[in-house]
PAPA-374770 format. One record per residue (C-alpha): residue number from 1; residue in one letter; x, y, z. Coordinates in Angstrom, 3 decimals, padded with zeros to 6 digits. Example, Ala and Ser with C-alpha at 12.3 -4.5 7.8 and 13.67 -1.06 7.14 Angstrom:
<recs>
REC   num   residuo         c1         c2         c3
REC     1         a    012.300   -004.500    007.800
REC     2         s    013.670   -001.060    007.140
</recs>
This chain:
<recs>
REC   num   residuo         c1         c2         c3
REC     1         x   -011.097    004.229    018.906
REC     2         x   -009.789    006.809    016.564
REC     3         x   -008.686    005.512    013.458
REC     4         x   -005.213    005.983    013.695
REC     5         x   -004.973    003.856    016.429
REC     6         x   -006.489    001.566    014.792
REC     7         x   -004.551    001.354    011.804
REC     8         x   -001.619    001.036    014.229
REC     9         x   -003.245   -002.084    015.992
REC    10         x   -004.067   -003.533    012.226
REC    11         x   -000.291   -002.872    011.281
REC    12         x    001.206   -004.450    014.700
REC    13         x   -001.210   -007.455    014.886
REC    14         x    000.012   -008.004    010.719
REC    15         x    003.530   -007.994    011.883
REC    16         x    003.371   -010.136    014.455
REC    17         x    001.654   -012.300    012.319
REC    18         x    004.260   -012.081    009.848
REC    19         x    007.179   -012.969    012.565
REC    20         x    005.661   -015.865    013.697
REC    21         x    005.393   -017.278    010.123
REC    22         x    008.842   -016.288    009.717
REC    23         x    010.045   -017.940    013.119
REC    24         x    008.229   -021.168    011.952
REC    25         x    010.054   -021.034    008.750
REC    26         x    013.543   -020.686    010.739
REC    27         x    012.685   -023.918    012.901
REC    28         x    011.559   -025.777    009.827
REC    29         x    015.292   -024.184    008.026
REC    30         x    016.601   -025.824    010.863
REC    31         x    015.381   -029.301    010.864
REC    32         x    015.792   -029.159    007.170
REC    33         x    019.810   -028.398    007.996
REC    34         x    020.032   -030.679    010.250
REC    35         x    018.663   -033.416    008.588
REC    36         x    020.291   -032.604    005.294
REC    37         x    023.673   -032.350    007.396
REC    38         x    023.114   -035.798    008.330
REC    39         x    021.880   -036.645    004.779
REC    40         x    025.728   -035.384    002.850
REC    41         x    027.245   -037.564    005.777
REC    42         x    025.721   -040.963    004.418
REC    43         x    026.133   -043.304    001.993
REC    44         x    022.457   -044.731    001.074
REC    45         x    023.347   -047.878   -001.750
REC    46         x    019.729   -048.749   -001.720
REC    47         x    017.926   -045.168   -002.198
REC    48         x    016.163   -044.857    001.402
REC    49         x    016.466   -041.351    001.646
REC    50         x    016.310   -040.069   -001.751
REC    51         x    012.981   -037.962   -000.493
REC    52         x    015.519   -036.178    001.360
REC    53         x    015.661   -033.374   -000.653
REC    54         x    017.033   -030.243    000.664
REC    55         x    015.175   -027.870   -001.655
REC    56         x    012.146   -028.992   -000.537
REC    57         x    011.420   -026.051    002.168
REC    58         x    009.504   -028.696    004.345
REC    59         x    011.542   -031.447    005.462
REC    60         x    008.093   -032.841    006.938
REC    61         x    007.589   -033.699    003.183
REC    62         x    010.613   -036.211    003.513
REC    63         x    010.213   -039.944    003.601
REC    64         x    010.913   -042.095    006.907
REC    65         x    010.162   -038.700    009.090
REC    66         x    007.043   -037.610    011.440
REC    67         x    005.734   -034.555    012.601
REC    68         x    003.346   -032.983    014.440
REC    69         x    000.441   -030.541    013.278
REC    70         x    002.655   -027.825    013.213
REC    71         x    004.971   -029.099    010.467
REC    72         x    007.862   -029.721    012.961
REC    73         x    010.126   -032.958    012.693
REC    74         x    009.322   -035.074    015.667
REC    75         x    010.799   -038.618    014.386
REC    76         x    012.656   -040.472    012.635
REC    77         x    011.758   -043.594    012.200
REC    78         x    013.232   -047.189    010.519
REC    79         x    016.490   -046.905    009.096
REC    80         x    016.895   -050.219    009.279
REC    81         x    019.512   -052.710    007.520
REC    82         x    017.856   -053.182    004.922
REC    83         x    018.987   -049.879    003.758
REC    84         x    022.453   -050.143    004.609
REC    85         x    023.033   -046.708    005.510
REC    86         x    026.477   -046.121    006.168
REC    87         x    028.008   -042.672    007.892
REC    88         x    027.582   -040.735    011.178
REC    89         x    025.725   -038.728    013.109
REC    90         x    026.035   -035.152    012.798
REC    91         x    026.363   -032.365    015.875
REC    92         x    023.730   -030.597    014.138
REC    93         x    021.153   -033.086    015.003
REC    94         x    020.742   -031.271    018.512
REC    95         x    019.051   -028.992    016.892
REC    96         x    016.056   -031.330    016.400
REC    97         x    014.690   -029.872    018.984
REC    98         x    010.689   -031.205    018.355
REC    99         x    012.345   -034.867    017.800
REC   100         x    010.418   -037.372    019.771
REC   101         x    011.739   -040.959    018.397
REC   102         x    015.172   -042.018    017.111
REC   103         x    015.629   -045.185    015.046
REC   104         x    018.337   -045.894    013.290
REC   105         x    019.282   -049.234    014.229
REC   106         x    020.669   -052.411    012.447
REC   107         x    023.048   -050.140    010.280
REC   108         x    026.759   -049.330    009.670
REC   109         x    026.135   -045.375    011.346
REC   110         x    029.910   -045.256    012.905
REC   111         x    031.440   -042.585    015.151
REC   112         x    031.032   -040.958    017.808
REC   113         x    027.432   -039.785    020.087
REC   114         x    027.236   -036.256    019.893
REC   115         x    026.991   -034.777    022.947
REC   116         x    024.413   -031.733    021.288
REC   117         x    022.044   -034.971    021.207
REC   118         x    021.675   -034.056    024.625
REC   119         x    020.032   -030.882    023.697
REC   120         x    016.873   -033.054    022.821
REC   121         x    014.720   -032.654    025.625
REC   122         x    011.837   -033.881    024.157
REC   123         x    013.274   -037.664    023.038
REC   124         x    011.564   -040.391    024.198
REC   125         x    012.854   -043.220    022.310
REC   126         x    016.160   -043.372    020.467
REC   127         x    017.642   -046.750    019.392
REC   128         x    021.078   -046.901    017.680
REC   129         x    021.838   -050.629    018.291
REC   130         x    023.623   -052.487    015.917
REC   131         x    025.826   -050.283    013.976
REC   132         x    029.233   -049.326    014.843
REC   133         x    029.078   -046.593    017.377
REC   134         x    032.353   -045.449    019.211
REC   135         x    033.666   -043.799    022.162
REC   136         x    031.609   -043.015    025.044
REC   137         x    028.280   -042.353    025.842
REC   138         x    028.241   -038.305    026.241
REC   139         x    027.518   -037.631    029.433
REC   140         x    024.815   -034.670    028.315
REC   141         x    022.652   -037.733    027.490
REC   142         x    021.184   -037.916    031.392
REC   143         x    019.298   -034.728    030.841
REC   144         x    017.367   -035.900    028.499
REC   145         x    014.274   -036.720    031.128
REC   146         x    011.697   -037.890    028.520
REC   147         x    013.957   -040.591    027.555
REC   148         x    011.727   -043.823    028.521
REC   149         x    013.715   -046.351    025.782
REC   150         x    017.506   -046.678    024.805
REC   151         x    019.083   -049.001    022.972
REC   152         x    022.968   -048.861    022.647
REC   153         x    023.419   -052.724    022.601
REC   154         x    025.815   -054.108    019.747
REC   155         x    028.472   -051.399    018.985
REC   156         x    031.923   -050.331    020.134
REC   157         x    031.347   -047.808    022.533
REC   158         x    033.499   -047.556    025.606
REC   159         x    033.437   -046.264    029.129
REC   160         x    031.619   -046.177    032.065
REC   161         x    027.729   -046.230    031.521
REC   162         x    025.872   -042.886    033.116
REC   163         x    023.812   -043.749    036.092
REC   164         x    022.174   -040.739    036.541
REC   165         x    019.242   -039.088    034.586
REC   166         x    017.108   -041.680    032.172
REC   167         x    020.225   -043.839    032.453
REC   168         x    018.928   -044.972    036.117
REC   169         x    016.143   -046.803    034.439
REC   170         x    017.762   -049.020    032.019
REC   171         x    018.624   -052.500    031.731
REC   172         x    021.959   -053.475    031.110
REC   173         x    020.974   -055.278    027.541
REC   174         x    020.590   -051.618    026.516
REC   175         x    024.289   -051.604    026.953
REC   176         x    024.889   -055.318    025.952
REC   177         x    027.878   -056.490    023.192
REC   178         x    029.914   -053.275    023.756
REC   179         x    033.031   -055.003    025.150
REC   180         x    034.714   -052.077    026.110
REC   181         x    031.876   -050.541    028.119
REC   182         x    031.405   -051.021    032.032
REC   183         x    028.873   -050.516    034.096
REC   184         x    030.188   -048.351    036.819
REC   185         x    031.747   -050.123    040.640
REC   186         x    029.891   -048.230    043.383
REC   187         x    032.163   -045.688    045.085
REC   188         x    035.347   -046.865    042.657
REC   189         x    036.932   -044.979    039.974
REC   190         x    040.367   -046.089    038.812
REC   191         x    040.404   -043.204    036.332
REC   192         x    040.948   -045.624    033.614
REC   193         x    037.815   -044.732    030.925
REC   194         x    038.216   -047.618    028.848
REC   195         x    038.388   -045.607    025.627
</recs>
């Protein structure tokens, strides 16, 4: 191989070296956004999240997260009452994309589901139960096929329940103490969504 050529292969195997660092940086800017997105959102009386520190490049560096061997956020895991986190959930969180587990129950997180948490494809396990979730359950949720546990029991959320998707396996106590959600009549819609 003349040596041009392989100066060229040198300089193209160096880039793409360099773009892949760079693409792993992006991912890990935008877990880091996300996260500190839902971070500005929350009030935090007894300090949970102070890791959360947004110029810290790595959120994987962050208290109360996981990830996997290649530094991307895969869970979140007990935000519990104790901590009395109090806020909502951000859009941005869709972009989460590694995210695995979700637990942030027994809290005051209010609002709405975003529908972009349907854009989690690899979710397993999310539990928001006892807080004070409203509206209804975004109907983006039933692509998420990985989803194996849900827990929605114990907020305000309204509507008729998905029955498609991951929703087809769950119990109704997943649903339970939302009084203004219904489990779907088979065949009937009255076009009233109880929201």
């Amino acid at each position: 191989m003349a040596p041009m050529a392989a100066g060229n292969l040198v300089a193209v195997a160096m880039s793409a070296a360099v773009l892949l660092l760079l693409a792993a940086a992006a991912a890990a800017n935008q877990e880091g956004e996300a996260l500190t997105a839902f971070r500005k959102g929350l009030r935090d009386p007894n300090g949970a999240l102070a890791s959360w520190d947004p110029n810290l490049v790595n959120p994987c560096t962050w208290g109360r997260l996981t990830c996997d061997d290649d530094n991307r956020v895969t869970g979140i895991i007990s935000l519990d009452l104790y901590n009395n986190i109090e806020g909502s959930i951000p859009p941005e969180f869709g972009n989460l994309e590694n995210l695995i587990s979700l637990d942030l129950y027994n809290n005051n997180i209010s609002g709405p589901i975003p529908p972009s948490l349907g854009k989690l494809k690899s979710l397993g396990y999310m539990r928001m139960d006892h807080n004070r979730l409203t509206g209804q359950i975004p109907n983006e949720l039933v692509g998420l096929s990985n989803l194996m546990v849900l827990n929605l029991s114990n907020n305000d959320l309204c509507g008729t329940i998905p029955t498609s998707g991951p929703f087809e396996r769950f119990l109704p106590s997943s649903f339970a103490n939302n009084p203004r959600l219904r489990v779907p009549q088979m065949g009937l819609h009255d076009g009233d969504d109880g929201c």
